[in-house]
Each structure stands twice: as structure tokens, then as C-alpha cells.
Steps between C-alpha positions, in 0.01 A plus 500: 500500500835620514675567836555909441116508419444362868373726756528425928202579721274612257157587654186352264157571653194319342120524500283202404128570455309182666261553266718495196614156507843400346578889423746681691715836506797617590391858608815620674851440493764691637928457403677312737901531556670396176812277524804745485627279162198640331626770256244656343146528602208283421151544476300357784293401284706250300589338856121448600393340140728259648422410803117569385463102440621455843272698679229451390502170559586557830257748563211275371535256822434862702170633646383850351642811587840668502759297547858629520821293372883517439638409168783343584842430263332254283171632482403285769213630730580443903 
């Protein structure tokens, strides 16, 4: 992922069905502050296929129910 593509504070909100095992969505996600360096805009999208991997793997040690996180510089959830 290049740096420009990065995005700071980006809020991801999932919802995992308990009885949907292994299956998860990301069913909101909102922009966060881009770096100033960033020229042109980029899709939020292309930044959460990214950290997708991450999350979800994260989320999967979580209980059911919403859960709210912050994407942080290098996709990392905290």
C-alpha cells in the first residue's frame, strides 16, 4: 500500500452474525482525516480492501454485536 493511499483515523464499524460463523461485514465506514501529502483523493474503498485482512481477523476473537474501531496509519486496528 503506498503511503499517499493511507488514510488517519478512519472509522470502520462491523457486524458479525453469531450465527453465521466465519462470515463477517464491514457495514459502515466513514473517511477519516487524510494526511495533508495526499494529493488527490482516494476511494475509501481501496483503503478498506486493505486493511479488510486485518480486521477481520481481529474481529473474529470479538463477541457479536457492533463493535467500533480506528484504522490506524498502517491499517492497523487499535
Amino acid at each position: 500500500m503506498k503511503r499517499k493511499d493511507r488514510m488517519v483515523g478512519a472509522r470502520v464499524k462491523l457486524l458479525v452474525d453469531p450465527m453465521y460463523k466465519g462470515k463477517r461485514s464491514i457495514v459502515k465506514a466513514t473517511q477519516g482525516r487524510r494526511k495533508q501529502e495526499s494529493g488527490q483523493k482516494k476511494s475509501l474503498r481501496r483503503v478498506l480492501s486493505a486493511c479488510k485482512s486485518l480486521l477481520s481477523r481481529w474481529f473474529s476473537y470479538a463477541l457479536e454485536g457492533w463493535r467500533s474501531f480506528r484504522v490506524g496509519r498502517a491499517c492497523e486496528v487499535k
